[in-house]
C-alpha positions in Angstrom: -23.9 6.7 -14.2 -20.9 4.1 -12.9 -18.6 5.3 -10.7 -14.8 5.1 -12.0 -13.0 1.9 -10.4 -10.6 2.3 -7.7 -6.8 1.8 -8.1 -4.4 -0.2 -5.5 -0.9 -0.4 -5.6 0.3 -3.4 -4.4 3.9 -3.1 -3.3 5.8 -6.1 -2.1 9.1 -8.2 -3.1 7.8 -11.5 -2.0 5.6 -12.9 -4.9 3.4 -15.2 -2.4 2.7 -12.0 -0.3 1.7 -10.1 -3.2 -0.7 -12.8 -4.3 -2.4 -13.1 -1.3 -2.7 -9.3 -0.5 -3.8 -8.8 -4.1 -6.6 -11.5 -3.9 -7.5 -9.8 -0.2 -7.9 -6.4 -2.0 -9.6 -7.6 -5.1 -12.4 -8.8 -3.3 -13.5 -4.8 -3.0 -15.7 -4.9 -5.8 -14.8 -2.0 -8.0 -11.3 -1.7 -7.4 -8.1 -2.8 -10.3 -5.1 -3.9 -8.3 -2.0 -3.1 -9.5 1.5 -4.9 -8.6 4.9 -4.3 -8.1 7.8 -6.1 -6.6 10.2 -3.3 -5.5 9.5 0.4 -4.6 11.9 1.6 -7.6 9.3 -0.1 -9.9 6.3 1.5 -8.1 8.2 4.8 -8.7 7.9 3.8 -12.2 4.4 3.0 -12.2 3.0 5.4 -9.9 3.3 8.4 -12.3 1.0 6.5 -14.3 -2.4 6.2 -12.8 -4.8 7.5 -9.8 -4.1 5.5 -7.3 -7.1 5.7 -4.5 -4.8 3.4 -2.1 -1.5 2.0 -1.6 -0.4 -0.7 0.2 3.6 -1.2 0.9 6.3 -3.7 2.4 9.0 -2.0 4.0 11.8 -4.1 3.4 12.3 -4.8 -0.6 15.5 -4.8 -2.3 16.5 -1.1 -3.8 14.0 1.5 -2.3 12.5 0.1 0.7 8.6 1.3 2.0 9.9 4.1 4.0 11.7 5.7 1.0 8.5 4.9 -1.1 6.3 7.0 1.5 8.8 9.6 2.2 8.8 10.3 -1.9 5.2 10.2 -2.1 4.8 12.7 1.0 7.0 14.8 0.1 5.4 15.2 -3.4 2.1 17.3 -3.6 0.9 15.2 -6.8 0.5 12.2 -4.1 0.7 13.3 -1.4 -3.0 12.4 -0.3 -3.4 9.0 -1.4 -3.7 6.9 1.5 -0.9 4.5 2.6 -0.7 1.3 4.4 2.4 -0.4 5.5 2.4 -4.2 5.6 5.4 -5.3 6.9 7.1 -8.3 9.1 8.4 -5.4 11.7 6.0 -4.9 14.6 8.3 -3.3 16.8 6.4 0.3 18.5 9.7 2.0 17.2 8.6 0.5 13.6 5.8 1.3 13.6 6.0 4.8 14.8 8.8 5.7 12.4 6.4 4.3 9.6 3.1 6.4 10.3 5.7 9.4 11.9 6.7 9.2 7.8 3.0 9.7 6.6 1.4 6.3 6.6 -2.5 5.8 7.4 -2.3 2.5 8.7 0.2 0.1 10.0 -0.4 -4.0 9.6 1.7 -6.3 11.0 2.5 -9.9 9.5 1.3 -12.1 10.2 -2.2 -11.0 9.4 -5.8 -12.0 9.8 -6.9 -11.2 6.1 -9.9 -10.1 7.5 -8.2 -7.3 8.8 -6.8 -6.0 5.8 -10.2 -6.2 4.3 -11.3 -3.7 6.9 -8.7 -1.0 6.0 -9.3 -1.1 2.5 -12.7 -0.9 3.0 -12.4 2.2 5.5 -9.9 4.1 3.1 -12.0 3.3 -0.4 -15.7 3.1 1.2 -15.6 7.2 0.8 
């Protein structure tokens, strides 16, 4: 018996971001990454699948991360998926607003890919 694939959402504006965060994520070997450049289109999207994990940029044109996670907290459908916030603002204030909203994991950008690779792997390794 094979064990369904995992589902990422990949959610970031910048198109080279995406790419690389996608290829990062891909790697895990039975996972189907899924992207979107704004959180309005993840809304759209979202509905549509079982996502296992999501990963999220804060700032993105129309609803930013924060929105995205408050939405997704705040609804019981979703409301357990695992989040991750990848995001150019490392401040402590950031970063506790972001995982005070309900994220798992916050990662910083600049970041060692390996790192990345290490998150996903603790939040889809169960």
């Amino acid at each position: 018996m094979t064990l369904p694939r995992k589902q990422i959402l990949v959610v970031e504006d910048s198109d080279a971001m995406r790419s690389m965060i996608s290829s990062v994520v891909q790697d895990f070997g039975d996972a189907d990454v899924i992207e979107c450049a704004s959180g309005l289109e993840a809304l759209k999207v979202i509905p549509q699948h079982k996502f296992d994990l999501i990963l999220t940029d804060i700032n993105m044109p129309d609803i930013n991360g924060l929105e995205l996670i408050q939405f997704l907290r705040s609804n019981r459908d979703y409301s357990a998926i695992p989040l991750i916030i990848i995001s150019t603002e490392g401040s402590p204030r950031d970063r506790q607003k972001g995982l005070a909203l309900g994220a798992n994991e916050y990662l910083v950008k600049p970041f060692a890919p390996e790192r990345l690779k290490e998150l996903v792997d603790k939040y889809l390794a169960s």
